[in-house]
Every structure is written in structure tokens, then in C-alpha cells.
NULUMTI-970127 format. One record per residue (C-alpha): x, y, z. Coordinates in steps of 0.2 Angstrom, whole numbers, plus 5000, padded with zeros to 4 digits. Example, Ala and Ser with C-alpha at 12.3 -4.5 7.8 and 13.67 -1.06 7.14 Angstrom:
BEGIN
506249785039506849955036
//
This chain:
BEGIN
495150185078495250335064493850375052494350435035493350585030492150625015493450745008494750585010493550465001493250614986494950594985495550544964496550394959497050334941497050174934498450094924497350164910497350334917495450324922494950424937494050334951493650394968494650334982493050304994492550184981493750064983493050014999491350064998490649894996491949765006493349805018495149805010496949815013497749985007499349975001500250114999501850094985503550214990503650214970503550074958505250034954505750014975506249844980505349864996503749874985504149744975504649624990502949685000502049644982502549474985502349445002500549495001500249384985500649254999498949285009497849384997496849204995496649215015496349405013494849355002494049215013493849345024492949455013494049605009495249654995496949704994497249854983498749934980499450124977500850214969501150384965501950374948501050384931499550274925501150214913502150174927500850074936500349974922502149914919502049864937500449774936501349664919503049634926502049564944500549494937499649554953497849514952497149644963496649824960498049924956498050124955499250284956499050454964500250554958500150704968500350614983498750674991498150524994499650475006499550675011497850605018498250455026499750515033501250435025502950495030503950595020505850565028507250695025508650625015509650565031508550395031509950315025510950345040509750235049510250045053508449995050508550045031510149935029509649795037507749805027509149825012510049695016508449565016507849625004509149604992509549425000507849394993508249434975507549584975508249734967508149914965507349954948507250154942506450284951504550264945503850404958504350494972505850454979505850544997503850465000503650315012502150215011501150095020499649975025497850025030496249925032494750035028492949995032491550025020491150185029492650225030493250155049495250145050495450015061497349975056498750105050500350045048501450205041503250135038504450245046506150195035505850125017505749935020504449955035503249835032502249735044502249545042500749465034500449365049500049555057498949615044497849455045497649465062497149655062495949605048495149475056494949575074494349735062492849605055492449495072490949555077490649645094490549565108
//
């Protein structure tokens, strides 16, 4: 299990509203899922947006919170928030030091050579999901973490092509094995 450290949790996000809040505080008091955005205009982030709308009510039963991050403007992710009426904490980090931090991958521009890339495409697209324009960094992939208040790491999920995204059915089972307790 990784352990963010103290300099990770001193780390700043931004509101919608451009207000600064410190990353540890996001999961100082409950466990959440971490979602990490590519940008806000990807259709990957918009179809993994929806997916996780699907569970955030079990997500919640269990006692945590989703929150989500992207690394365009406080403009940008407000636009987000109103065009996908998602009820959950939503910020940006637009330096990226966040995903620095947790280790997100930053591909070279030969991912779209790789068949995984057409085939998440391809769903996604089939699921009425579309590209919308650029809102971030292009070349950053994101990803899903559950953090602990204290900052334990007991799930990191770093998409390796844009589209890589675990199922919700994974992310509820590392939730619920990250809050059992010991045995």
C-alpha cells in the first residue's frame, strides 16, 4: 500500500471558483475516490464521469466520497460541473503537480498508435460520447486512487492509454477491502 506524503497533501487545488484548498483536506475526514480528469473536454472523462455517477450512492453507503480533478482553469471546471450536474467535489490543478505527485502518465504522442486507444475510442463514441475542445493538457493521462484520511493509498489505478479506466465494479471492491477491517 503507498502512503501520500505531507508534502503531497500540502499540495493546492482550485475550486470552480478559483478558491484554493489543500489536497490532504479532501480526505482528511472520510476516505474518497480520486479521480483524476485527462482534461475536461476528453470523452474518456466524460464517459468515466458517468460511469461513476452510476455507484457514487454505493460509494457513499460506504462512507467515502468521490472527488474528481482536472488540470484546466477554475473556468473550465465549473463549465464541467454545469454541463454534468455532478454532485461531488469537483477541482483543477493546473500545473499538474498533483498528477506529478501521484504519478500519472504523461504518454508520448505515439498513443494513438496503440490498439487499446481505438478500441476505448470506439466504446466510447458508441456510447454517445464525444470529444469536446481541449480544456487542459492534452498529452496527460489520468486516473483513480482511493486515499485514506492519513493518507494510506490502498488503490492506484494510473491509466496507461487515455480511456483506461477501471470498471466500477473494481473500484467498489477495492473500496470495500481498503475499509474491512483487519482481521
Amino acid at each position: 500500500m503507498e502512503t501520500l506524503d505531507q508534502a503531497t497533501s500540502e499540495l493546492e487545488i482550485l475550486t470552480p471558483d478559483g478558491e484554493s484548498v489543500r489536497l490532504g483536506s479532501v480526505w482528511a475526514e472520510r476516505p474518497v475516490v480520486v479521480v483524476l480528469l485527462r482534461h475536461f473536454g476528453c470523452m474518456f472523462c466524460k464517459q468515466h464521469v458517468a460511469r461513476i455517477r452510476d455507484v457514487l450512492a454505493d460509494v457513499r453507503a460506504l462512507g467515502a466520497e468521490v472527488a474528481v480533478i482536472g488540470n484546466g482553469t477554475p473556468f473550465m471546471a465549473q463549465a464541467f460541473v454545469e454541463d454534468y450536474a455532478f454532485e461531488v467535489p469537483v477541482f483543477t490543478n493546473p500545473g499538474r503537480d498533483v498528477y506529478r505527485a501521484l504519478g500519472a502518465k504523461r504518454p508520448s504522442s505515439a498513443f494513438i498508435l496503440r490498439p487499446s486507444f481505438w478500441i476505448n475510442s470506439f466504446r466510447a463514441f458508441r456510447a454517445g460520447f464525444r470529444q469536446g475542445a481541449l480544456q487542459g493538457d492534452r498529452a496527460q493521462l489520468g486516473g483513480v486512487f482511493i486515499v485514506l484520511p492519513g493518507g494510506a493509498m490502498p488503490f492506484a489505478h494510473r491509466s496507461a492509454v487515455a480511456g483506461d479506466i477501471p470498471s466500477n465494479a473494481r473500484v467498489l471492491q477495492e473500496l470495500r477491502s481498503a475499509l474491512a477491517p483487519a482481521r
